[in-house]
TIMINU-417621 format. One line per 8 residues: their letters; for each residue x negated, y, z negated of C-alpha. Coordinates in steps of 0.5 Angstrom, whole numbers, plus 500, padded with zeros to 3 digits. Each point is the difference from the previous one (the first is absolute). Layout:
<pts>
A = X Y Z | ...
</pts>
This chain:
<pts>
XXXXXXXX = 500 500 500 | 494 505 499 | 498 500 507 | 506 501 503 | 500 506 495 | 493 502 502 | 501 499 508 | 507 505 498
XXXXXXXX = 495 505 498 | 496 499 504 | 505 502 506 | 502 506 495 | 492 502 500 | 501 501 508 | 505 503 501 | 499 506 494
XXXXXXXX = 492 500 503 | 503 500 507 | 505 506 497 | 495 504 498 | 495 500 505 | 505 502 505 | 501 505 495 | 492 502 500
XXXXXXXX = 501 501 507 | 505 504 501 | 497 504 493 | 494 501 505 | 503 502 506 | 503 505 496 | 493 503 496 | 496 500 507
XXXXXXXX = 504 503 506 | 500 507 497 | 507 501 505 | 504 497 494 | 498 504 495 | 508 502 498 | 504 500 495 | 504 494 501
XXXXXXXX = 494 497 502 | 496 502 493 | 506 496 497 | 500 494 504 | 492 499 499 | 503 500 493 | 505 495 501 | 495 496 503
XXXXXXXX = 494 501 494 | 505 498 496 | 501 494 504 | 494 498 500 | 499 501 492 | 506 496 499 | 497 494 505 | 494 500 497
XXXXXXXX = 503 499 492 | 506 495 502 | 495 496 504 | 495 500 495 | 506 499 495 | 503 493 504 | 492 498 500 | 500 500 494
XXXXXXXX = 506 496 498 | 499 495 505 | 493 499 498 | 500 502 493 | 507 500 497 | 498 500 492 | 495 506 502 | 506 504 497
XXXXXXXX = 501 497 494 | 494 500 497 | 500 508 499 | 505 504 498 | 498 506 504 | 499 497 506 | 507 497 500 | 502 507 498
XXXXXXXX = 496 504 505 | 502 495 505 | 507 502 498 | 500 507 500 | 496 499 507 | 505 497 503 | 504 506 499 | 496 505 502
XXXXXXXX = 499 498 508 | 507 497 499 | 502 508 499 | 494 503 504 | 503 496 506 | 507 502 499 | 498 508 498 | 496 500 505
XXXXXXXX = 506 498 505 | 505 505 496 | 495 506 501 | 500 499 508 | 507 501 500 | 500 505 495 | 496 504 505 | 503 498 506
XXXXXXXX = 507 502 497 | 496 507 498 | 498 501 507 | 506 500 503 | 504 502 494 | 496 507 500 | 497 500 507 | 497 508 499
XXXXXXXX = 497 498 493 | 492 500 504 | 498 498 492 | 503 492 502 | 497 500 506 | 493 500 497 | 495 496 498 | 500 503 493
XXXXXXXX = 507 497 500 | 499 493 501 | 493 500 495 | 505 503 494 | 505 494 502 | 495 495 500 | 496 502 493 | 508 501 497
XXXXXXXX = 501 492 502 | 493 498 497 | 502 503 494 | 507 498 500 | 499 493 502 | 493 500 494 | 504 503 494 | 506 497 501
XXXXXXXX = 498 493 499 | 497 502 493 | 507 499 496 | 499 493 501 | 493 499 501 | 501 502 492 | 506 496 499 | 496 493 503
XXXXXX = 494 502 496 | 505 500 494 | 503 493 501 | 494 497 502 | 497 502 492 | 505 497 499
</pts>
């Protein structure tokens, strides 16, 4: 039963892997063709930093529970810092889908505001997504750690 669940990881592994470097492709693709330089592009390459971020994590975790499944239990902060990391790249994902639309919607919504059309606009909302999506996880990352005491 173990190596049907190692070969399923395995296959797991190579999808997250194939996501991200299709992620790291377009990500370059957008950092060396100076012509997309945009607002909505700064956005994009966030997403797919992101992407890549949260590949590398769900891959390394999948590696590790497939090849080292106790790993996690022997130390407390591990398994609490895994927990509260699974939510971090889980919100940066979703943040960082969340502001591309809000900038979108703010670009048509106020289509003579030239502030939404900068790239200051685009780095502000990607900082505030970083932010948002670091502390808003520490109210569980206190309580895991409580019941992990416990």
């Amino acid at each position: 039963m173990g190596n049907v669940s190692q070969i399923f990881a395995g296959v797991t592994i190579t999808f997250i892997a194939m996501g991200g470097t299709l992620a790291l492709i377009y990500l370059l693709t957008i950092i060396l063709v100076p012509r997309f330089h945009t607002t909505n592009n700064i956005l994009t390459g966030n997403v797919c930093f992101v992407s890549i971020l949260g590949t590398g994590f769900w891959g390394t975790l999948n590696i590790i529970g497939a090849y080292y499944p106790t790993l996690f239990l022997k130390s407390i902060v591990l398994d609490v810092f895994s927990s509260y990391s699974e939510i971090v790249f889980n919100c940066f994902m979703i943040y960082s889908v969340i502001i591309v639309t809000i900038n979108r919607f703010v670009a048509i919504k106020y289509q003579n505001k030239r502030f939404f059309k900068r790239l200051a606009w685009s780095i502000i909302s990607s900082i505030a997504e970083w932010i948002i999506s670091i502390i808003l996880p520490v109210p569980l990352l206190i309580f895991c750690y409580e019941v992990s005491l416990n």
